[in-house]
Backbone bond lengths (Angstrom), bond angles and torsions (degrees), N, CA, C in turn:
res aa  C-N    CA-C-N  psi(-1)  N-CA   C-N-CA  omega(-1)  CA-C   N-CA-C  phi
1 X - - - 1.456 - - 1.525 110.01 -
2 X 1.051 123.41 173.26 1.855 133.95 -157.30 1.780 90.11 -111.92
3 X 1.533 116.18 50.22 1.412 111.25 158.34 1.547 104.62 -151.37
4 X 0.910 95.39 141.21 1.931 134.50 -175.65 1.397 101.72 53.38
5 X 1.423 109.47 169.14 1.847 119.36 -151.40 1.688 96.99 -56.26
6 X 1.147 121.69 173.05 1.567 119.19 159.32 1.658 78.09 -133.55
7 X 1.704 90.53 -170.96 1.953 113.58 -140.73 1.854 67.85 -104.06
8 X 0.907 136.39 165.04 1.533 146.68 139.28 1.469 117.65 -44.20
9 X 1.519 107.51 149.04 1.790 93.36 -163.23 1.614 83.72 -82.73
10 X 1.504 125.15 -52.41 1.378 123.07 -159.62 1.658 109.54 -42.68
11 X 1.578 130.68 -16.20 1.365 144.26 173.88 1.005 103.28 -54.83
12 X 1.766 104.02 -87.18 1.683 120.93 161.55 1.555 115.90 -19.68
13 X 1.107 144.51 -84.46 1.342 135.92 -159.83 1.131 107.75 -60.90
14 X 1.493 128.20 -17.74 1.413 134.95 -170.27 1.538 96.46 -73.01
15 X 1.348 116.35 -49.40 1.693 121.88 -164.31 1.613 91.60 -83.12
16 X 1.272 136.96 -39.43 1.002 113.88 -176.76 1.357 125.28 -70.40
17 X 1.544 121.36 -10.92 1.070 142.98 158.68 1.888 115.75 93.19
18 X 1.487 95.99 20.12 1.555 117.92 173.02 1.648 106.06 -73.75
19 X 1.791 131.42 -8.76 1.179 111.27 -177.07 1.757 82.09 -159.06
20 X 1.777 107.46 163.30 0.678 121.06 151.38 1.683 129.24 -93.47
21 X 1.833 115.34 -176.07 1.494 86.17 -159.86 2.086 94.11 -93.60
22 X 1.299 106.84 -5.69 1.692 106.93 169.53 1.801 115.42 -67.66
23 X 1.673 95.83 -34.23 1.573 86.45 159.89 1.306 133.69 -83.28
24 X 1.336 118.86 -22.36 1.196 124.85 164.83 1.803 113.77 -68.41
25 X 1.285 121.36 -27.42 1.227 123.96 158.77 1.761 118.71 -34.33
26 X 2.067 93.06 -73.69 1.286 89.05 174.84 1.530 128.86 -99.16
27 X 1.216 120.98 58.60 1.630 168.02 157.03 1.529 104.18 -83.53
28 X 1.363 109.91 -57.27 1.463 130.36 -148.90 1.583 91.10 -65.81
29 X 1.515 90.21 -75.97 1.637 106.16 173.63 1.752 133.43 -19.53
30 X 1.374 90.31 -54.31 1.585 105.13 -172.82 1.601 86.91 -70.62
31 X 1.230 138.37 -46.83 1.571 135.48 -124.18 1.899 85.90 -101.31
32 X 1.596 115.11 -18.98 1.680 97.54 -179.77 1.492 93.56 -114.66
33 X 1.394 129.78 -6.64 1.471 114.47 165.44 1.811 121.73 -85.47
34 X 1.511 107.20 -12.78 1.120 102.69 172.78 1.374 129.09 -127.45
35 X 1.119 115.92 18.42 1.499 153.41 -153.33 1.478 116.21 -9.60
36 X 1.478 106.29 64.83 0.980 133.54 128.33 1.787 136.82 -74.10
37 X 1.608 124.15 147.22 1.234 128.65 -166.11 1.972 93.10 -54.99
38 X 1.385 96.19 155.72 1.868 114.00 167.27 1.289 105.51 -33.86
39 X 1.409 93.70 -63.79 1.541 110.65 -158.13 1.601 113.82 -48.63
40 X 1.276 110.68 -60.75 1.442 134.12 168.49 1.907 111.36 -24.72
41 X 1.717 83.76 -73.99 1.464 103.55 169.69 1.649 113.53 -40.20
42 X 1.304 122.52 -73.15 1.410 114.00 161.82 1.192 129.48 -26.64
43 X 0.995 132.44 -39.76 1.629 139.57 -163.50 1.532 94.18 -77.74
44 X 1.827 111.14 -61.34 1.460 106.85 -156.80 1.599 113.09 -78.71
45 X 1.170 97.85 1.25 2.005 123.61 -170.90 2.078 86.48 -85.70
46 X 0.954 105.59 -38.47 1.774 118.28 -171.16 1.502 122.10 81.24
47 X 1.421 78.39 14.82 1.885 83.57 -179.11 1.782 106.51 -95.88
48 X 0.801 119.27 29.71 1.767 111.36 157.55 1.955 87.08 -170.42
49 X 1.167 96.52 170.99 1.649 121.78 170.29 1.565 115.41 -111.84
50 X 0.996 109.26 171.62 1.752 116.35 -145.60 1.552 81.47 -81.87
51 X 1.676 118.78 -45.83 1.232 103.82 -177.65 2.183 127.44 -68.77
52 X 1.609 85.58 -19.07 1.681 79.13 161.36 1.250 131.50 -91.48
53 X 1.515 130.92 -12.14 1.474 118.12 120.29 1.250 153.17 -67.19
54 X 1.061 121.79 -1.35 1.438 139.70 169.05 2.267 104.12 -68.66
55 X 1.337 79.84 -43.66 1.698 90.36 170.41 1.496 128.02 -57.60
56 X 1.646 83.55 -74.64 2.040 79.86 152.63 0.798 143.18 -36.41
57 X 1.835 116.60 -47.27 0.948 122.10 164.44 1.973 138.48 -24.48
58 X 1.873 84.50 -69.50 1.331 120.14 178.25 1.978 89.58 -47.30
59 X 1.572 103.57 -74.78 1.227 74.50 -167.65 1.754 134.32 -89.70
60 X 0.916 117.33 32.95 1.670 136.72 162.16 2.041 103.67 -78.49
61 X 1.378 92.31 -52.29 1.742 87.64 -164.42 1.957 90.80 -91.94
62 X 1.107 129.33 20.23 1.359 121.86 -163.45 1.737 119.46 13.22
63 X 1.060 85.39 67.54 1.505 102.97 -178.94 2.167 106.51 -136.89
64 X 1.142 98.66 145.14 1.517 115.01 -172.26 1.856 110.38 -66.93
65 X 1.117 119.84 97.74 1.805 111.18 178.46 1.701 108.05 -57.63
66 X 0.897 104.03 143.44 1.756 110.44 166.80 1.757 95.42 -130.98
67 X 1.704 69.86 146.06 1.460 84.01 171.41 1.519 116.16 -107.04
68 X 1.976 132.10 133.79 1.575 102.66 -128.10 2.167 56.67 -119.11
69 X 1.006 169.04 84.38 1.168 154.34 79.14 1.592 112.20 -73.52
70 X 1.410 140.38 1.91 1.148 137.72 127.49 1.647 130.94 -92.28
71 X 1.050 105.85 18.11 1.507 124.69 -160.99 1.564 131.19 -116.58
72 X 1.603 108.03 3.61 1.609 96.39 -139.60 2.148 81.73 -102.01
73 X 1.644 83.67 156.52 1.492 77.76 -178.61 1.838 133.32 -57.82
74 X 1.334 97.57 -149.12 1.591 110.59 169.15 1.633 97.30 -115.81
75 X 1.672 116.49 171.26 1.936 86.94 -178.23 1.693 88.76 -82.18
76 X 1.168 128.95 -10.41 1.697 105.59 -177.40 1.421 123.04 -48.16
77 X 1.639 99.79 -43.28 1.505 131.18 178.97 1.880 104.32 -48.77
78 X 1.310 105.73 -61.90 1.330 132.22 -163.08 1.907 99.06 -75.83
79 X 1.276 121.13 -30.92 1.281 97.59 172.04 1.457 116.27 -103.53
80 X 1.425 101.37 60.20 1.903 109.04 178.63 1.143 75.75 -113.77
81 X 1.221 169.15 -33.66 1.269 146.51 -70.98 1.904 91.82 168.60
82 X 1.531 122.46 85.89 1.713 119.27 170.19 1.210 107.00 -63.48
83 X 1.337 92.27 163.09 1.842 112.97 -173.39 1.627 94.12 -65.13
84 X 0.951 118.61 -51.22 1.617 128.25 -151.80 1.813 94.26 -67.29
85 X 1.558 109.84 -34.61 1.717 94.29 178.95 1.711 115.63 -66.49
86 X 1.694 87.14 -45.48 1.294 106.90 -167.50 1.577 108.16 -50.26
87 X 1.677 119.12 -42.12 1.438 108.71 -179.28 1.999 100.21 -85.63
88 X 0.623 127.97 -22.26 1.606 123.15 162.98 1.362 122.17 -41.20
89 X 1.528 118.19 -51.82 1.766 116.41 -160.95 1.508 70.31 -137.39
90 X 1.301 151.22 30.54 1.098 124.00 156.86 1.692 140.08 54.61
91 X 1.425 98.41 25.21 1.786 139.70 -171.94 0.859 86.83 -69.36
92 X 2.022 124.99 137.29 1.158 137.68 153.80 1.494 92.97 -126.77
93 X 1.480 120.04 122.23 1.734 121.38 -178.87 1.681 96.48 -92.42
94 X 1.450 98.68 118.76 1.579 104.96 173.39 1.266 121.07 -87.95
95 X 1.605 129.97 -35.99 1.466 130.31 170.58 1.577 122.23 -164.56
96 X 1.203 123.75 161.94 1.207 122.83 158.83 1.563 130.15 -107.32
97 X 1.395 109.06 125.47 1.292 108.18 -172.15 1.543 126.33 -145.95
98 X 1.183 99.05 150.10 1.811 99.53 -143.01 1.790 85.79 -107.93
99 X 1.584 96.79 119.73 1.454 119.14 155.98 1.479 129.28 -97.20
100 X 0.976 117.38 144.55 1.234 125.71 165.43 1.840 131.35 -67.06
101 X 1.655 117.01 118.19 1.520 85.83 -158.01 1.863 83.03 -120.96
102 X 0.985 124.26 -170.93 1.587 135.91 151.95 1.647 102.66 -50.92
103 X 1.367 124.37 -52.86 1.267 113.51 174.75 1.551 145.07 -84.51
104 X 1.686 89.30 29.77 1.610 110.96 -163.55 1.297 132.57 101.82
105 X 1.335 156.66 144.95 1.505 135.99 134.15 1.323 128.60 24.47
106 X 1.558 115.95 122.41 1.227 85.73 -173.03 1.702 85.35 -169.40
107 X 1.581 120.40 124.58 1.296 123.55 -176.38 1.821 118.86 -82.62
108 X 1.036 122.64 139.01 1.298 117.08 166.70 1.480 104.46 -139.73
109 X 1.482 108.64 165.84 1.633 123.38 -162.98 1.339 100.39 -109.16
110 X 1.011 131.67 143.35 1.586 154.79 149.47 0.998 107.17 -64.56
111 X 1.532 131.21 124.50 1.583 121.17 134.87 0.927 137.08 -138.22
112 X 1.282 139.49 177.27 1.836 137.26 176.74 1.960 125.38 -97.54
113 X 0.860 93.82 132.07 1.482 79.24 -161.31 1.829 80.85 -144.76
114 X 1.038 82.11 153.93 2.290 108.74 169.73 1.257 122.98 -54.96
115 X 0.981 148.02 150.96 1.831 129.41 154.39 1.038 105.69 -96.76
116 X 1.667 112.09 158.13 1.808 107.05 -16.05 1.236 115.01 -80.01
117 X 1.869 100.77 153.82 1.098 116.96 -156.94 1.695 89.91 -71.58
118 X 1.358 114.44 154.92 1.665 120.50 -155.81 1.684 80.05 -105.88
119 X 1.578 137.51 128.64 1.883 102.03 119.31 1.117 140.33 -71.58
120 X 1.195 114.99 9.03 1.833 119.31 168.06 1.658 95.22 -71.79
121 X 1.594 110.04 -54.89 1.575 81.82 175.50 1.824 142.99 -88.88
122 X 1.649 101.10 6.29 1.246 121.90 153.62 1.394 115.15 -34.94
123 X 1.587 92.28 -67.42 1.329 121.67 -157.12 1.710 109.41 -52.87
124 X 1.766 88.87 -56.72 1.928 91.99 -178.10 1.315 116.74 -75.40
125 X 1.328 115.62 -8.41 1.377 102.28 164.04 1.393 131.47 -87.55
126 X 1.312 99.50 0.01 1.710 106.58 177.85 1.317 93.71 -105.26
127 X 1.300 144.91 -16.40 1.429 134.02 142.07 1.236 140.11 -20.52
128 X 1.524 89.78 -71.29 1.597 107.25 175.25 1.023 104.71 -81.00
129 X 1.400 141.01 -55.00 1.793 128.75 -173.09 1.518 115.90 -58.34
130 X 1.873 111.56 -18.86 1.630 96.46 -175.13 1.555 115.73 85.01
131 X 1.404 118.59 -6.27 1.574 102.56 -169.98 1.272 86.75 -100.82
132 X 1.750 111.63 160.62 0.962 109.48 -176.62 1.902 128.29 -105.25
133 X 1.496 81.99 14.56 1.814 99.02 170.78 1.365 106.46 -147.28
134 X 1.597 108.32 128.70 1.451 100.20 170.75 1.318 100.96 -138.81
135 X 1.229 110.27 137.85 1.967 124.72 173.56 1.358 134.97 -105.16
136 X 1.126 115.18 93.00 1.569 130.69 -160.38 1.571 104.06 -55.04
137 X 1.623 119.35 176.03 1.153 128.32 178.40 1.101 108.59 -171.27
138 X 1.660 121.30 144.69 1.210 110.58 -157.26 1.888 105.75 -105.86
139 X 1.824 123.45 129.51 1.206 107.13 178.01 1.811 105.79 -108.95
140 X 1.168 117.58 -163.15 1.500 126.63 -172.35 2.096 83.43 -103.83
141 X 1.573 84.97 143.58 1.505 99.92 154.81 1.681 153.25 -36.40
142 X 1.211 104.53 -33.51 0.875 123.30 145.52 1.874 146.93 -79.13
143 X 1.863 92.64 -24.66 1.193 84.42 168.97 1.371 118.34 -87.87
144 X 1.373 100.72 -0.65 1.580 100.70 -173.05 1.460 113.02 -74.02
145 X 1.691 97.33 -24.07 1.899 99.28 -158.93 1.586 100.31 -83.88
146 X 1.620 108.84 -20.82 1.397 102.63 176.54 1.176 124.36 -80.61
147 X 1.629 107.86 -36.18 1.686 110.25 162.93 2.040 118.88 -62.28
148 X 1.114 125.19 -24.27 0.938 135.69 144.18 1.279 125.75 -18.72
149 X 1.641 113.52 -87.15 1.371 126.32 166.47 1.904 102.58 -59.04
150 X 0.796 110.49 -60.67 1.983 94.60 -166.93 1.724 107.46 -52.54
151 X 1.028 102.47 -39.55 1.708 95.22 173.02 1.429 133.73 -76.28
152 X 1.501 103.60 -35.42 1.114 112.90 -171.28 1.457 111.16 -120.29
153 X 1.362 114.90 0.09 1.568 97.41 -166.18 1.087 122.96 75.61
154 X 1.614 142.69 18.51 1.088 145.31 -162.56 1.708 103.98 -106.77
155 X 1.106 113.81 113.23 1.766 112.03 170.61 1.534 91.38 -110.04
156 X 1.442 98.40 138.85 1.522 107.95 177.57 2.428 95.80 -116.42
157 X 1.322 85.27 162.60 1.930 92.27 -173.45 1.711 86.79 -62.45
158 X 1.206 99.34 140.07 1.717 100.38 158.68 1.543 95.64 -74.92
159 X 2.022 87.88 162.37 1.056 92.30 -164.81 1.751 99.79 -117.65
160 X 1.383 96.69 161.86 1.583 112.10 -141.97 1.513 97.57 -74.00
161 X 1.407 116.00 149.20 1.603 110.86 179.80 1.167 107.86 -90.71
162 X 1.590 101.00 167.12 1.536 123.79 -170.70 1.362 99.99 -40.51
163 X 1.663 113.68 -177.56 1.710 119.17 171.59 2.013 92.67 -87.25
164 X 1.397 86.78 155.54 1.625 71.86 168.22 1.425 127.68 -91.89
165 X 1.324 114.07 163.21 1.460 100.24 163.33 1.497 139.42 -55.67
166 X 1.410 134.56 138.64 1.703 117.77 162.05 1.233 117.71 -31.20
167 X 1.734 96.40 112.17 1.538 120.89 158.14 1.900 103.77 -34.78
168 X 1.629 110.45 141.85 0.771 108.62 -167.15 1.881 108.28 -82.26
169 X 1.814 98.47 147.30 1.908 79.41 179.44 1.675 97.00 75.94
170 X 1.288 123.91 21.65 1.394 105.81 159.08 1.376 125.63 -102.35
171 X 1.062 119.17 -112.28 1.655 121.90 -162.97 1.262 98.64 -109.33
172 X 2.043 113.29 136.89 1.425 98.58 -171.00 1.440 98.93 -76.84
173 X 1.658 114.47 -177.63 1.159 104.96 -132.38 1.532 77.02 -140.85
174 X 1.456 121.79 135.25 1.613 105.59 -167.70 2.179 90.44 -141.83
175 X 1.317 93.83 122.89 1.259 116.43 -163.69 1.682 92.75 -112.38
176 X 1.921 105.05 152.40 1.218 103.07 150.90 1.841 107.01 74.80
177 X 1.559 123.95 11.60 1.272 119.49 -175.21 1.576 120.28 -119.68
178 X 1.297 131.29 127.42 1.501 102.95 -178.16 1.075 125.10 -81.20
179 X 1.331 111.54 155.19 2.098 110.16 -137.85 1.433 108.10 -59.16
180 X 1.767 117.25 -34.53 1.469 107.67 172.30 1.832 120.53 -37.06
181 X 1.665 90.13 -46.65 1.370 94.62 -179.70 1.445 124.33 -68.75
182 X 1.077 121.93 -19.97 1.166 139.75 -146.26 2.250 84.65 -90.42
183 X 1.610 94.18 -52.43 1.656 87.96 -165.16 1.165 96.26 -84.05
184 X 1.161 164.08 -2.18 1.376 152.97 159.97 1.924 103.79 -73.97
185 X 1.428 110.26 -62.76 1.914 89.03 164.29 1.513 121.52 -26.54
186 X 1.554 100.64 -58.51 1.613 116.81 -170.72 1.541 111.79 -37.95
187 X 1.508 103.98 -49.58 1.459 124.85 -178.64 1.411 126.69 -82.16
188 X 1.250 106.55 -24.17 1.414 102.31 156.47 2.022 126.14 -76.40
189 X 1.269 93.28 -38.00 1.453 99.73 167.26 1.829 122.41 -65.39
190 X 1.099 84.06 -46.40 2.118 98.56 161.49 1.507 105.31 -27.83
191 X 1.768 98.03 -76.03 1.628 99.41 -171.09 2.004 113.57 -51.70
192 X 0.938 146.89 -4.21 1.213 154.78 -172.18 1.790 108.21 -131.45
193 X 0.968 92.64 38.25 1.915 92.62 174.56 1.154 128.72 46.23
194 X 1.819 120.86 30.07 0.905 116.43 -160.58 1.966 95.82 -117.28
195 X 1.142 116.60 163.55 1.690 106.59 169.83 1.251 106.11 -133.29
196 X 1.278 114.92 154.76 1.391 126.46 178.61 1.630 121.64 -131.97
197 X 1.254 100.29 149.94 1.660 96.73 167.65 2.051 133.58 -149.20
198 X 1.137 115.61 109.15 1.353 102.08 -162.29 1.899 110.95 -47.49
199 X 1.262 110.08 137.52 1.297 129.53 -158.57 1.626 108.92 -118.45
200 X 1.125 119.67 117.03 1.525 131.01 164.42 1.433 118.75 -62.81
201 X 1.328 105.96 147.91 1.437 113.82 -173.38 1.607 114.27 -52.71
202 X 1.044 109.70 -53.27 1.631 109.30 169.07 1.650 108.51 -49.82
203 X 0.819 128.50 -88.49 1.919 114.36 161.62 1.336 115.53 4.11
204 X 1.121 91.96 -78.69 1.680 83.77 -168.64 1.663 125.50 -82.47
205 X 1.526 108.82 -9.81 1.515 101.05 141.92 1.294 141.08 -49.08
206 X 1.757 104.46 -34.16 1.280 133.57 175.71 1.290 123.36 -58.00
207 X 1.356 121.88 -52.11 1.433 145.98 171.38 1.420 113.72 15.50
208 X 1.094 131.64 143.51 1.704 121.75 170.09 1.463 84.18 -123.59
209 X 1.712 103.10 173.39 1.401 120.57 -178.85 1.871 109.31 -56.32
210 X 1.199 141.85 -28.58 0.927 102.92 166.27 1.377 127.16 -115.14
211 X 1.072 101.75 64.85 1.526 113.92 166.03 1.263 133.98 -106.11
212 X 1.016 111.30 151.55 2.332 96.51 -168.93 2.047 90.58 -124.36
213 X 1.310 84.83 131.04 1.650 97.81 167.35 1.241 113.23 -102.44
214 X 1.570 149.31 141.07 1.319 141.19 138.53 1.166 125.78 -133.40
215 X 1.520 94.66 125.46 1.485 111.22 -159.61 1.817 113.58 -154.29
216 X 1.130 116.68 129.12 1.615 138.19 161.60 1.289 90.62 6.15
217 X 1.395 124.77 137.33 1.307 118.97 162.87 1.306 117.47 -54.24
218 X 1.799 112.00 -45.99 1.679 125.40 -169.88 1.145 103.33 -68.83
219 X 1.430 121.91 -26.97 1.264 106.63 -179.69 1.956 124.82 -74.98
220 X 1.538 100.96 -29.08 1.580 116.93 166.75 1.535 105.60 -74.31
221 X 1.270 118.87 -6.43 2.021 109.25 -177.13 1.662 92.34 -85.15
222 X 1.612 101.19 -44.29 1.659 85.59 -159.61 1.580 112.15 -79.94
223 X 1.350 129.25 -9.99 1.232 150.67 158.25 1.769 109.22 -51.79
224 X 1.475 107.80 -53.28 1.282 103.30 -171.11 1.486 126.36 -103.80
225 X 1.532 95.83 -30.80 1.609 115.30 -166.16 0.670 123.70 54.39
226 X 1.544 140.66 12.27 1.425 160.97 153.77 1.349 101.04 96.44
227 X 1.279 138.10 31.60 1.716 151.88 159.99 1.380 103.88 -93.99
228 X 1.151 123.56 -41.85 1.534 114.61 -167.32 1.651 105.74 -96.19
229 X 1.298 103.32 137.56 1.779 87.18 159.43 1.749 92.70 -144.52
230 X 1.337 81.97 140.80 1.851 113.67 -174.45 1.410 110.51 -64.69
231 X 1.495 124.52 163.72 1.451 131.62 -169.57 1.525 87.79 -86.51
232 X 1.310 123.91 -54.46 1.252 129.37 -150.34 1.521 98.60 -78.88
233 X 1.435 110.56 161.49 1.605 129.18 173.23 1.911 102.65 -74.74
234 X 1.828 95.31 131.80 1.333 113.08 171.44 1.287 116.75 -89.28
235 X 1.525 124.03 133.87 1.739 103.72 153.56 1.666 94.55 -124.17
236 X 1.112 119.68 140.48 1.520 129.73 -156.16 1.772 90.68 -119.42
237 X 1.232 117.85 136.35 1.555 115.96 156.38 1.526 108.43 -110.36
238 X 1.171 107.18 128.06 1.618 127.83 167.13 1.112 126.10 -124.41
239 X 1.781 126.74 -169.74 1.650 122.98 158.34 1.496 109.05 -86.09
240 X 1.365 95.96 144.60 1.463 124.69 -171.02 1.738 112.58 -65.92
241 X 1.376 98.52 60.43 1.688 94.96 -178.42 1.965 93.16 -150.73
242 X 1.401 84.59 175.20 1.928 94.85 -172.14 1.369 96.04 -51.93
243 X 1.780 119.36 -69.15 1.357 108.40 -165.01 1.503 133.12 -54.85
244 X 1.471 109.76 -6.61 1.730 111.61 156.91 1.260 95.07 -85.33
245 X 0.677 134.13 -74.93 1.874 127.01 -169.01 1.634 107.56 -9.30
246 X 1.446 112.80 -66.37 1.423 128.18 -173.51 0.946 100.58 -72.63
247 X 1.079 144.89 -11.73 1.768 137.80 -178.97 1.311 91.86 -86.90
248 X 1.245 137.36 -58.14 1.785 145.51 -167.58 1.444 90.76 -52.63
249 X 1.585 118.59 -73.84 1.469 119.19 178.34 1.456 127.54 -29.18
250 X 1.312 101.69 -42.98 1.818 92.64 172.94 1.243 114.86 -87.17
251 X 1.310 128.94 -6.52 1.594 135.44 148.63 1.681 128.03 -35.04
252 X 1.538 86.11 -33.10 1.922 96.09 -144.62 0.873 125.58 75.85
253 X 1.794 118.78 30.49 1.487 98.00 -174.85 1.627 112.72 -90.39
254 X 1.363 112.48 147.08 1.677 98.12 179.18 1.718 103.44 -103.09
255 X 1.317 132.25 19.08 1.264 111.49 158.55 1.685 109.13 -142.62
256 X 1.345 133.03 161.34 1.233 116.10 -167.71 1.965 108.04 -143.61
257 X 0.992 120.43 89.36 1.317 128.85 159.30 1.244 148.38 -60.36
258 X 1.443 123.87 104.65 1.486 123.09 -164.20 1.458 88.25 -88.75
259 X 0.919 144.84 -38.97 1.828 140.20 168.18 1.082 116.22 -121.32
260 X 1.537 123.54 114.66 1.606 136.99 -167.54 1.783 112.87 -100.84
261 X 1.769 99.18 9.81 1.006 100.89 -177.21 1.627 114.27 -114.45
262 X 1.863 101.20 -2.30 1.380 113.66 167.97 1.356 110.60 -76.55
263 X 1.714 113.17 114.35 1.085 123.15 -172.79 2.022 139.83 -38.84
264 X 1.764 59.23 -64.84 1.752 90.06 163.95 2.035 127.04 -61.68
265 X 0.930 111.37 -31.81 1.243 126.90 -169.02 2.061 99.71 -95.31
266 X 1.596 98.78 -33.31 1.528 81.85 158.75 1.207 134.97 -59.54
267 X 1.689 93.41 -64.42 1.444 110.26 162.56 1.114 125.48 -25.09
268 X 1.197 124.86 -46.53 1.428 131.53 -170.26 1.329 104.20 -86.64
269 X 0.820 132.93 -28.46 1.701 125.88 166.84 1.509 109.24 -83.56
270 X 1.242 131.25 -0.50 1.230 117.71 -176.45 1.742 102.69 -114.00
271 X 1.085 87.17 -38.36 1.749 87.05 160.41 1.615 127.29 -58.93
272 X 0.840 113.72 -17.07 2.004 131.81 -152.88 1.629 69.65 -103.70
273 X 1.475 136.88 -78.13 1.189 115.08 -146.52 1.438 96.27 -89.36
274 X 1.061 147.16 34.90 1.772 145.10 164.92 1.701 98.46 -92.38
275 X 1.349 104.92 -48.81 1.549 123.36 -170.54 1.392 116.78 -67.57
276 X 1.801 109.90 -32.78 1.280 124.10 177.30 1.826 118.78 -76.88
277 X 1.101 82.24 -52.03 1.419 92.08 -171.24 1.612 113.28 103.63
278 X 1.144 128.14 -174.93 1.761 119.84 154.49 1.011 142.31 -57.86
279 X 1.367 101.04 5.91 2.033 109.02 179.29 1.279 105.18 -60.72
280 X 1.481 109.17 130.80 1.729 112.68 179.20 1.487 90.00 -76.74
281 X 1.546 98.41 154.62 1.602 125.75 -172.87 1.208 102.59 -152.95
282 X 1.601 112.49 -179.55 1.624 120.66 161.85 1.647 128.55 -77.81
283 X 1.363 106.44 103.37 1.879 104.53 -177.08 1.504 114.65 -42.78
284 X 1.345 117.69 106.98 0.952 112.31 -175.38 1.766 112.61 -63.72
285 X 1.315 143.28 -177.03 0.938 143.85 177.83 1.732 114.35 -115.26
286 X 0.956 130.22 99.45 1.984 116.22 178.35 1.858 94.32 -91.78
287 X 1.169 100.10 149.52 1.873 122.14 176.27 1.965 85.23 -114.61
């Protein structure tokens, strides 16, 4: 319900031990670049299933998950409940069932609803149905849109897919730079037939093997934390001593730049891995 703080779901799945915290990292990513809910993000990322957020869920909003492909009403059930609420807050009424209270008999309604569970839409559905208790439950997104349509006739727009990843063999891809820096790389690579484009974190998680990233070392630590390593080829710029070296190394990076603004020495690392391909090798080092 929509009263007092809850824990973060990405916490929750962590303790329940449905994710790690590098997947929940790139969870993170998708969920503020495309701003869609965590949960969501997880699913289409493929790192959890609807039913291991649906869990979290349950226990973040302390509310009971149902699962609505064993769940769906009778139409008696289903016409407590108008089309017009049902596509509003997205209400699927699962049953009615009569408890016993101190003050007698007494029916209340089940239903399914999205997280978080709304009482605005508690509320209007005990409006319109007339009962005078109703107890929400939380389902996954999808089962809602299908219980939706089978009950009600409700088709909702599919919803639009992710951005895609860099075409493979496209433009290197320069993450992590401030934009001055960013268009002077651009322009130095320009003059030599090369193209570039500043790249979002989701991107360059994305990466396929032939893609080249270059980017700040600090900027690939806080991206990766040294849990993740990318499809695509790294060249990292740092200071010119061992302990950047080993920082790049637990990156994956295969090329390593103490100046990303020496022309030649880019080039030459960006050429070496065009020619190579993804075969791991030794990172060379440029001063």
């Amino acid at each position: 319900m929509e009263t007092g703080a809850r824990r973060p779901l990405g916490e929750i799945l962590l303790e329940l031990g449905l994710l790690n915290r590098a997947q929940l990292r790139v969870g993170l990513v998708h969920h503020h670049e495309t701003h869609v809910p965590l949960g969501r993000a997880l699913v289409r990322e493929g790192l959890c299933s609807e039913a291991d957020v649906l869990r979290g869920l349950s226990a973040q909003l302390g509310v009971e998950a149902v699962d609505l492909e064993r769940s769906l009403p009778a139409p008696a059930v289903a016409a407590l409940v108008p089309t017009r609420v049902a596509r509003q807050y997205r209400a699927v009424p699962l049953r009615v069932e009569k408890v016993q209270l101190e003050q007698g008999e007494r029916e209340v309604l089940h239903i399914a609803l999205p997280a978080p569970v709304s009482l605005e839409a508690v509320d209007a559905v005990r409006a319109v149905s007339g009962m005078a208790r109703v107890e929400a439950h939380v389902a996954s997104d999808s089962a809602l849109s299908r219980a939706l349509s089978m009950v009600y006739g409700i088709e909702e727009p599919p919803e639009p897919p992710p951005a895609p990843a860099p075409s493979p063999g496209g433009p290197l891809l320069l993450y992590g730079w401030p934009p001055v820096t960013a268009v002077l790389i651009s322009r130095q690579l320009a003059r030599h037939g090369i193209s570039a484009k500043v790249a979002s974190p989701l991107e360059v998680l994305h990466t396929g093997p032939d893609d080249i990233v270059l980017a700040p070392i600090q900027a690939m630590e806080g991206l990766l934390a040294g849990e993740v390593h990318i499809a695509g080829s790294l060249i990292v710029h740092g200071t010119s001593d061992d302990e950047g070296f080993e920082r790049a190394r637990k990156l994956g990076a295969r090329g390593y730049l103490a100046n990303p603004r020496d022309e030649q020495l880019l080039l030459r690392a960006i050429r070496r891995l065009r020619s190579e391909g993804n075969t791991p090798d030794t990172m060379p080092q440029s001063h």
